[in-house]
C-alpha positions as CSV (number, residue, x, y, z in Angstrom):
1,X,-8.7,-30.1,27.8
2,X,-11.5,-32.9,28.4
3,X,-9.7,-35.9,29.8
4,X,-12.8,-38.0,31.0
5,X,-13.5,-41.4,29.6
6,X,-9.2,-41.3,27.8
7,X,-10.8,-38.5,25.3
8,X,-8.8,-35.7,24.3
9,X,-10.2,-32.8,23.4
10,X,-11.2,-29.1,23.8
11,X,-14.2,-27.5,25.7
12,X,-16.6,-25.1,24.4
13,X,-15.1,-22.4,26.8
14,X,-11.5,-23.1,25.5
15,X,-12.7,-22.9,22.4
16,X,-14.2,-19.6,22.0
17,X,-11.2,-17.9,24.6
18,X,-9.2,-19.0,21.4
19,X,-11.5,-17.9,18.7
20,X,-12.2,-14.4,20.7
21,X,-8.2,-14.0,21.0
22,X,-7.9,-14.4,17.2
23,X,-10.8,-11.9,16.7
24,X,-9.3,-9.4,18.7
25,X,-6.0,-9.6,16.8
26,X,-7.5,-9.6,13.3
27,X,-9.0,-6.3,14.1
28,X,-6.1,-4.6,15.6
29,X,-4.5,-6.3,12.0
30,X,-6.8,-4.8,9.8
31,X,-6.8,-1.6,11.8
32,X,-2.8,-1.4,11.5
33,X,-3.1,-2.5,7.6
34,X,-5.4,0.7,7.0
35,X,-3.4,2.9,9.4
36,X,-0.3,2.1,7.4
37,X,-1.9,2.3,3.9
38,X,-3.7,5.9,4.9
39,X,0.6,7.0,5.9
40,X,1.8,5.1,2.7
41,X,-0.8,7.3,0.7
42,X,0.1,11.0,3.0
43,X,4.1,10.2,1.9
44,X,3.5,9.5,-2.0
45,X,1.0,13.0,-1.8
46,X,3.9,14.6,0.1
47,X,6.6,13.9,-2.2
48,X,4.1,14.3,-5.3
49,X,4.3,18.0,-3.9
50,X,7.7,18.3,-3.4
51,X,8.9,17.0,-7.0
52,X,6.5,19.5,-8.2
53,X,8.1,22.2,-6.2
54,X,11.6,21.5,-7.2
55,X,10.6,21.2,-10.8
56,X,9.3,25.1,-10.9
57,X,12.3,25.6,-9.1
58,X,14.6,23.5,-11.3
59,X,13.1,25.3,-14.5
60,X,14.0,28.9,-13.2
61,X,17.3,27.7,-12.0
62,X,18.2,26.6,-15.7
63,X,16.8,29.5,-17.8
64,X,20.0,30.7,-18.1
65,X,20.3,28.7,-21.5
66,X,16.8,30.5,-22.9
67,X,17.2,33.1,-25.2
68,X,13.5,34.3,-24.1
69,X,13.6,34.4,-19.9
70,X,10.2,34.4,-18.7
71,X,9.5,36.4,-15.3
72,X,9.2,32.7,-13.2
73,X,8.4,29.5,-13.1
74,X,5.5,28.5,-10.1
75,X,3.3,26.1,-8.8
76,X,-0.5,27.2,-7.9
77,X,-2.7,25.5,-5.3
78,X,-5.9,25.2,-5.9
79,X,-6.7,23.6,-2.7
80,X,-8.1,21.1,-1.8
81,X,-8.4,19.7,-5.1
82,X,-5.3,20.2,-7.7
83,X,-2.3,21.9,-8.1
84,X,0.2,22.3,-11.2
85,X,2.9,24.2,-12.2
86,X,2.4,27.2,-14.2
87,X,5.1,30.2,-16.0
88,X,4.6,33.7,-16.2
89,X,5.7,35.8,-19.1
90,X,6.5,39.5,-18.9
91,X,4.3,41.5,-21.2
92,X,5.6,42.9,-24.4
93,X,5.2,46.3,-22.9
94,X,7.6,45.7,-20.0
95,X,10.2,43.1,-20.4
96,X,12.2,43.5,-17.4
97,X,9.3,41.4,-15.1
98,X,8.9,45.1,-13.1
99,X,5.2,45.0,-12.8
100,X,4.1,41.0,-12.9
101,X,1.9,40.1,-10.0
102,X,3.7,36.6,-9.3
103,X,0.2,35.5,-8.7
104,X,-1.9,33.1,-10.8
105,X,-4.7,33.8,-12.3
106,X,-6.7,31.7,-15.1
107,X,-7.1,33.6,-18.1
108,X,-10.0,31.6,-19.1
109,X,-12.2,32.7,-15.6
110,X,-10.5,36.1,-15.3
111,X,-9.6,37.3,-18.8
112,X,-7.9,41.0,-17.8
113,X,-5.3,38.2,-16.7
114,X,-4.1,37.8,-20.1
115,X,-3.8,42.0,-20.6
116,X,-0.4,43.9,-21.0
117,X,-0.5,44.8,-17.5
118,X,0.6,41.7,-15.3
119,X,1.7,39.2,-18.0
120,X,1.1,36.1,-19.4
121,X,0.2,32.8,-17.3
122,X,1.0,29.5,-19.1
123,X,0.3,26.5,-17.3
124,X,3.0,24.0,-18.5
125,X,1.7,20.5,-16.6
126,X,-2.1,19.1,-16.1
127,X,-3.5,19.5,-12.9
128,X,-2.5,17.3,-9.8
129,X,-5.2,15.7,-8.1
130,X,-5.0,15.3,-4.4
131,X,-5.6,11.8,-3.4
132,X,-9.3,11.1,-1.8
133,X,-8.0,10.3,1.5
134,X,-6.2,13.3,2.2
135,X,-6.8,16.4,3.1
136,X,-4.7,19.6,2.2
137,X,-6.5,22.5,2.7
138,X,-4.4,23.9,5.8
139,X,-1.8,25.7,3.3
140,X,-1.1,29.1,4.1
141,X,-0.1,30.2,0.6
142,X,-2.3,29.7,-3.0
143,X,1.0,30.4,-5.4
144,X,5.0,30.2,-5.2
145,X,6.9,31.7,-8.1
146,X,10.7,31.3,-8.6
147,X,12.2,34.3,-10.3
148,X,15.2,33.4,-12.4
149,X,18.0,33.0,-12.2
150,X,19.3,33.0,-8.6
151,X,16.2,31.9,-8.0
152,X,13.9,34.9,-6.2
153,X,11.1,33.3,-4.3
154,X,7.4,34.9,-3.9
155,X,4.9,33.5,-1.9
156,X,1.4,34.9,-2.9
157,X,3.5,38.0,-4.7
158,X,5.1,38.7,-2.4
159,X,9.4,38.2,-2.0
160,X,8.9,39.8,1.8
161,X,7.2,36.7,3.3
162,X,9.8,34.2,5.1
163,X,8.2,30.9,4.5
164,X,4.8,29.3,3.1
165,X,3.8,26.2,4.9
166,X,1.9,23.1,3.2
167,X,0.0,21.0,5.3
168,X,-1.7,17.6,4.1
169,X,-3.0,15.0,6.4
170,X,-5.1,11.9,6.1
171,X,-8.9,12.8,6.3
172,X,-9.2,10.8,9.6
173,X,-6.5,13.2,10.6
174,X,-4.0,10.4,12.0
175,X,-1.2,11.4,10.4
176,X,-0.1,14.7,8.9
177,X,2.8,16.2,7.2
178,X,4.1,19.5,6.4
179,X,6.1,20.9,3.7
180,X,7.7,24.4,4.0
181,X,9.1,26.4,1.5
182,X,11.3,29.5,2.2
183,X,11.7,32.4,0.5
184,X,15.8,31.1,-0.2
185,X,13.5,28.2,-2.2
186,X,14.8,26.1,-0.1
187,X,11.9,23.1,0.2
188,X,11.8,20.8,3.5
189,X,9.4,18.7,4.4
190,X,8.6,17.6,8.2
C-alpha cells in the first residue's frame, strides 16, 4: 500500500502479484473442470456398457416364458466405435443350439452367416457409439453370449475362458476403468 502524501492505494507490483495469483488459480480451475468432465464422461460410457451387458444377460435369464428359446442373447464389440446387443437363433436343422458359434458375425458383410450351419444373428438394439473422448479399444474379447437359461456364458465362443476384461479410458489417458465379465455372467466393474 502507497501511504505517501495520506493516499491509499495499491502499487503496480501489488497489483500484478494479485492478478498473477488469480491467473494461476483459474487455470488449475479450468484444468480440474475438464479433468472432472473427461471422468464424468468415462463413468456414464462405463455404465452405458454395463446396462448393456445385464440386458443380454437379463433376456437369457427370462426366456424361460418363450415358447421359441433362441441359442443366447449377446453383446458384440465392435471396438473402438459401437457396440449393441445382438440374439442368435439355432438353425432349423439343429434346434438344440449344438453347433452355433456364439460368435457374431453380420450377415450383410459375411452372408454364409445367415446359412443352416451356425444360426441366425439378429441384432435386437442400434448400435452404441462410444463417446469421442474415450477410448476402448484395450478389450480383450469382440462377443459375450448368455446361453439360457442358467445363463452359460461364452466369451469369443468359447464357455472355457474365465473372464473377458473391458477397458475404456479417457483419450488423454487420465482416467480409466475396467469392466470384467466372468464366465458365471457375473459383471463387475473396477
Amino acid at each position: 500500500m502507497n501511504k505517501k502524501n495520506g493516499e491509499k492505494g495499491f502499487t503496480i507490483v501489488e497489483l500484478l502479484v494479485v492478478i498473477g495469483i488469480i491467473a494461476i488459480l483459474s487455470v488449475g480451475l479450468v484444468f480440474y473442470g475438464r479433468t472432472a468432465e473427461r471422468q464424468l464422461i468415462l463413468f456414464k460410457e462405463q455404465q452405458k456398457i454395463i446396462t448393456n451387458l445385464q440386458k443380454a444377460k437379463s433376456l437369457a435369464i427370462n426366456t424361460f416364458n418363450d415358447q421359441t428359446v433362441p441359442c443366447g442373447y449377446g453383446v458384440h464389440f465392435e471396438m473402438p466405435i459401437t457396440y449393441f446387443i445382438f440374439k442368435e437363433e439355432s438353425p432349423s436343422s439343429n434346434p438344440t443350439c449344438s453347433d452355433i458359434d456364439f460368435i457374431y458375425t453380420d450377415p450383410l458383410v459375411n452372408p454364409s452367416s445367415k446359412d443352416e450351419i451356425f444360426g441366425q444373428k439378429e441384432k435386437l438394439d442400434l448400435a452404441v457409439k462410444f463417446n469421442k473422448l474415450i477410448n476402448a479399444d484395450n478389450s480383450n474379447f469382440g462377443d459375450i453370449i448368455f446361453m439360457p437359461p442358467d445363463p452359460t456364458v461364452y466369451i469369443d465362443g468359447d464357455n472355457g475362458i474365465v473372464y473377458g476384461l473391458i477397458e475404456v479410458a479417457t483419450i488423454d489417458d487420465t482416467a480409466s476403468a475396467i469392466i470384467k465379465v466372468n464366465n458365471f455372467g457375473q459383471i463387475t466393474s473396477q
